[in-house]
C-alpha positions in Angstrom: 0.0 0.0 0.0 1.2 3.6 -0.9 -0.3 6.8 -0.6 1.2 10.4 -1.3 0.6 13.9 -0.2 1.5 16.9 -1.3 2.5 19.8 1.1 2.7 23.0 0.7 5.7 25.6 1.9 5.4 28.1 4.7 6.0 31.2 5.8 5.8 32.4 9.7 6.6 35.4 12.4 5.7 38.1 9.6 7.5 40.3 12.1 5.0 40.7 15.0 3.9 37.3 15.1 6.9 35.5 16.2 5.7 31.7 16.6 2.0 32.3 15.8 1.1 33.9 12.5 2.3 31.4 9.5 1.1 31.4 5.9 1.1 28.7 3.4 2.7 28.9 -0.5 2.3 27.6 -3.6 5.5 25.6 -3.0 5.7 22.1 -2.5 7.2 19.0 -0.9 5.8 15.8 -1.9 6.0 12.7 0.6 5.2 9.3 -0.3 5.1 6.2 2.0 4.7 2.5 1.0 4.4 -0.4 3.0 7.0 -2.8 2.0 6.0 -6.8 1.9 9.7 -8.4 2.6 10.1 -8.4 6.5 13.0 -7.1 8.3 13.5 -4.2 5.3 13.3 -1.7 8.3 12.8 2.2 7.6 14.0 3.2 4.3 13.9 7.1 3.2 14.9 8.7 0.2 15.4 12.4 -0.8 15.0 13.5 -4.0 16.1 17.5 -4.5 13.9 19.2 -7.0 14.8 22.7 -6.5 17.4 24.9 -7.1 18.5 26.1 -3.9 18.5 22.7 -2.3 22.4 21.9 -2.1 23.9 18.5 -2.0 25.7 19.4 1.1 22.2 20.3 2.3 20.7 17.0 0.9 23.7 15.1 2.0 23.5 15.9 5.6 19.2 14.7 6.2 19.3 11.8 8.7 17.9 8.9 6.4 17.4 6.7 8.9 15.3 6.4 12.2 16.3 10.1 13.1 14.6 11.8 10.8 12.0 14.0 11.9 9.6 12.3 9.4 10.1 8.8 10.7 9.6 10.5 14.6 6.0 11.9 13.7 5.5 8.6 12.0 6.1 6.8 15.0 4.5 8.9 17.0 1.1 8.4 15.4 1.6 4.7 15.0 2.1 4.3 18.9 -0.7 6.9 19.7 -2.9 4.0 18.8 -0.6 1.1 20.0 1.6 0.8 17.0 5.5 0.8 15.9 6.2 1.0 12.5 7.9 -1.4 10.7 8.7 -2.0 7.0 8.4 1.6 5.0 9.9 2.9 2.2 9.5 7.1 2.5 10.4 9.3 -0.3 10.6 13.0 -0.8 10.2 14.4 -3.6 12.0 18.7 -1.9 11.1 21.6 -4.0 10.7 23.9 -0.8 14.2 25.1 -0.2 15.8 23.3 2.5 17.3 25.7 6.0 15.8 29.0 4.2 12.9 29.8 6.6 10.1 27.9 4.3 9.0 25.7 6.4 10.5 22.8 5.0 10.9 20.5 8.1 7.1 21.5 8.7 6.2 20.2 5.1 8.2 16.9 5.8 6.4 16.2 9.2 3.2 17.3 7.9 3.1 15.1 5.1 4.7 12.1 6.8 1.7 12.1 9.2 -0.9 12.6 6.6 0.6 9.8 4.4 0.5 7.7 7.7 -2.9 8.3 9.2 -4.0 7.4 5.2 -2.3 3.9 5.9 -4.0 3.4 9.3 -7.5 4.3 7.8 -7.6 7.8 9.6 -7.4 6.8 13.3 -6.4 10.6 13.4 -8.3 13.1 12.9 -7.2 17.4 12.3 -7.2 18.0 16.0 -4.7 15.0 16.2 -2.6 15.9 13.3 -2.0 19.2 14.6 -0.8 18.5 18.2 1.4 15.9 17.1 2.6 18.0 14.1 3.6 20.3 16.8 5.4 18.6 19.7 7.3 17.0 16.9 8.4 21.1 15.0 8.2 22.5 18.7 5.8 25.2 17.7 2.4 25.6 15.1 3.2 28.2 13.5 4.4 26.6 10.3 2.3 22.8 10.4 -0.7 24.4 11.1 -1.3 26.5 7.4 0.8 23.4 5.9 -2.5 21.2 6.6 -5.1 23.7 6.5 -3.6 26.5 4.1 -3.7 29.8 4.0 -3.0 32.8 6.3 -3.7 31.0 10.1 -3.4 33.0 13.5 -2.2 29.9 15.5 -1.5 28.8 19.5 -0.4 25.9 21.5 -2.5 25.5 24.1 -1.0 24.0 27.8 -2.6 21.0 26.8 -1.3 20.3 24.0 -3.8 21.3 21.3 -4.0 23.7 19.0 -6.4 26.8 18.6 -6.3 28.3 15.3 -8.1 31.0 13.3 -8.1 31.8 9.2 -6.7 35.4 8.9 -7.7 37.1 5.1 -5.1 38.4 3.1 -5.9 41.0 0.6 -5.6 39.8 -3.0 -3.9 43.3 -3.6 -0.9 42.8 -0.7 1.8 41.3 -3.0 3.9 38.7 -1.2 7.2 38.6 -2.7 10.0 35.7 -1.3 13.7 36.4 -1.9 15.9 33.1 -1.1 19.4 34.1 -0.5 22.0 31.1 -1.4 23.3 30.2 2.0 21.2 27.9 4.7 20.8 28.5 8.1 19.9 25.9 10.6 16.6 26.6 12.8 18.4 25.5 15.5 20.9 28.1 15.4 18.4 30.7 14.3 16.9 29.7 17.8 20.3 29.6 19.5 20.9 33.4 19.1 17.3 34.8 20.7 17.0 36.0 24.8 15.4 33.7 26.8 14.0 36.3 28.9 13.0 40.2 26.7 12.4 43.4 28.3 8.7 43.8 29.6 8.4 47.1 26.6 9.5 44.4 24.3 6.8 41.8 25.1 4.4 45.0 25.2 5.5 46.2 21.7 4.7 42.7 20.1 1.5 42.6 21.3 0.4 45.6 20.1 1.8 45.4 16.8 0.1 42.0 16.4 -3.1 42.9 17.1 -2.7 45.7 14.9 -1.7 42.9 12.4 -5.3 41.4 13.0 -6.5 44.9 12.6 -5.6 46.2 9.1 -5.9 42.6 7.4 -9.7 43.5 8.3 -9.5 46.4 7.2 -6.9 46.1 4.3 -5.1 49.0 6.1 -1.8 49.7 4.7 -0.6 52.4 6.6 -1.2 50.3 9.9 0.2 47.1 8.1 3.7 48.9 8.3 3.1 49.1 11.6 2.0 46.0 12.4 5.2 44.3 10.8 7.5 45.9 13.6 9.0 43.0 15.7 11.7 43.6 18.6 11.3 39.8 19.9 13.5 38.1 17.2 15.1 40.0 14.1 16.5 42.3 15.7 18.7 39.6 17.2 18.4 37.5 14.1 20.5 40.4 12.5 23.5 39.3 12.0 22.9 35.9 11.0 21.4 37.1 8.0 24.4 39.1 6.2 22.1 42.5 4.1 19.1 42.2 6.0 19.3 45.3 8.1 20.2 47.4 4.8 17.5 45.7 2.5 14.9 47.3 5.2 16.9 50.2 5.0 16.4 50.3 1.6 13.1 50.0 0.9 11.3 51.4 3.8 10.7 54.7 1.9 9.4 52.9 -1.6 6.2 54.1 -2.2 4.5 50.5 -3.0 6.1 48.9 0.0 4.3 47.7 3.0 7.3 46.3 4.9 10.2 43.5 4.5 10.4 40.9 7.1 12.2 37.6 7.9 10.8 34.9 6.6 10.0 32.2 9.5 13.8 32.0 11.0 15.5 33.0 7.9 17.4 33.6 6.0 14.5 34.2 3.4 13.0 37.5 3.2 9.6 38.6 2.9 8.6 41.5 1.4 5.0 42.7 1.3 4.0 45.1 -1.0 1.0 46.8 -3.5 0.6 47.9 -6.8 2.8 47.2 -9.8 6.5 48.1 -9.5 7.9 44.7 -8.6 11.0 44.9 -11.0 12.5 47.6 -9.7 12.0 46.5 -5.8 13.6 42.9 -6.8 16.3 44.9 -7.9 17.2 46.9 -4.7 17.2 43.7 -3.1 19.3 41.4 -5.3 21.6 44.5 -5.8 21.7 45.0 -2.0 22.7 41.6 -1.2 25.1 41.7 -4.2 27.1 44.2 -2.2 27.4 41.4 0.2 28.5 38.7 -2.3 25.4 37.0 -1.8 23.1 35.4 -5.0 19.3 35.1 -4.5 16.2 33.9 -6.1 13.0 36.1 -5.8 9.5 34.9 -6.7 5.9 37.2 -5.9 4.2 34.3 -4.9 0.1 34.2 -3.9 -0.6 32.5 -1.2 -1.8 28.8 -1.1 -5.5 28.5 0.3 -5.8 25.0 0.3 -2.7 22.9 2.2 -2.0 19.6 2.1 -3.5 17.2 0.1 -3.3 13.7 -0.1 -2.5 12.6 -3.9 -2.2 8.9 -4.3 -3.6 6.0 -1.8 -3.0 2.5 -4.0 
């Protein structure tokens, strides 16, 4: 038996709304897991890299064994219903760049799960996917648009659930990713953040997201800018991310530009924009991180409604 599923990328933070505002795109990774008839097979997991960006070094160095993050959701659903897996051949089929702040470990353990719960006829349902799509990433703010799509205001509750809430994005806000060609480990995007912030900080957030909440109602541009403020992670994020302070620099006074974020824990780049002078924008970026030797690859991308989907059950 074999089934696939098809999961969109992700984006998160979008300034403010460090670990709970997340966005899907129309970027995908594609898992597929089979149940293999020979006994004693064990786990076998294959990555194939269909993107650009996606290095061999990066390719080279994704645990293809039991330590994969895929095969730890997998297990974990299996032995939420008294289960261990056994024989399963898992390939990935990576277009979303891999340690670029797209949400690609997100897509891996959200499709790993779906794949699986197909296998054991749905013993999980949404609710179930989500928590353990979450204690596996460590936070919902990327698994929870990869399986429902679109713009999601997202918590993790004390119990371990998930509370989420569909956000509209205005069909007129241009989002506009710009994929530098270095990596940069999660875990070291992490390792560089307070674990305590100043009271005026924690303050500042709050405001600025619920001003996020605020002008997506009320397609509000001039608060948007606002809104995308954030002093609980770029600002120490800063100089992991070699150009970012001066590509803010530079575009905070274009006309057509709402504000330029990190995308998730970088080093990806999210700008947010309107109207119709996307050229010339990609070109203060690419030329900004030129100055810096750096190459990137920039795509206005709309967002992905939908999420995952499962593709092939046979």
């Amino acid at each position: 038996m074999k089934v696939s599923v098809k999961v969109p990328a992700t984006t998160a933070n979008f300034g403010s709304g460090f670990d709970c505002i997340g966005m899907a795109l129309p970027i995908y990774n594609t898992i597929t897991i089979e149940e293999t008839v020979l006994p004693g097979t064990g786990i076998e997991i294959n990555v194939i890299a269909e993107s650009e960006s996606n290095t061999d070094f990066a390719i080279e160095h994704i645990p293809k064994d039991e330590n994969n993050i895929i095969y730890k959701a997998v297990e974990m659903l299996y032995n939420s219903i008294g289960q261990t897996p056994s024989e399963l051949k898992i390939n990935i089929k990576s277009q979303i760049p891999i340690a670029k702040g797209l949400g690609s470990s997100a897509s891996i353990i959200v499709g790993g799960l779906m794949a699986a719960n197909e296998l054991l006829n749905k013993p999980a349902d949404e609710a179930a996917l989500l928590s353990i799509a979450t204690e596996v990433e460590g936070h919902p703010d990327n698994v929870t648009p990869a399986i429902v799509g679109g713009l999601v205001l997202t918590s993790l509750e004390d119990d371990g659930s998930i509370v989420y809430k569909k956000l509209p994005w205005p069909e007129e806000w241009h989002i506009t990713v710009c994929i530098p060609d270095y990596e940069l480990a999660t875990d070291i995007s992490r390792s560089v953040l307070p674990q305590e912030v100043p009271m005026e900080d924690a303050t500042f957030n709050l405001r600025r997201t619920a001003m996020f909440v605020e002008a997506l109602h009320t397609k509000d541009a001039d608060l948007m800018k606002l809104a995308l403020q954030d002093r609980l992670h770029q600002q120490y994020r800063m100089k992991l991310v070699p150009g970012l302070q001066d590509i803010i620099e530079n575009l905070k006074h274009e006309e057509n530009v709402i504000g330029t974020v990190l995308s998730g824990a970088g080093p990806a780049i999210l700008m947010i924009s309107q109207r119709n002078d996307l050229d010339r924008l990609k070109s203060i970026i690419s030329e900004t991180w030129a100055n810096y030797n750096v190459k990137t690859q920039i795509y206005t991308l709309d967002i992905e409604n939908e999420g995952a989907k499962v593709l092939e059950l046979n």
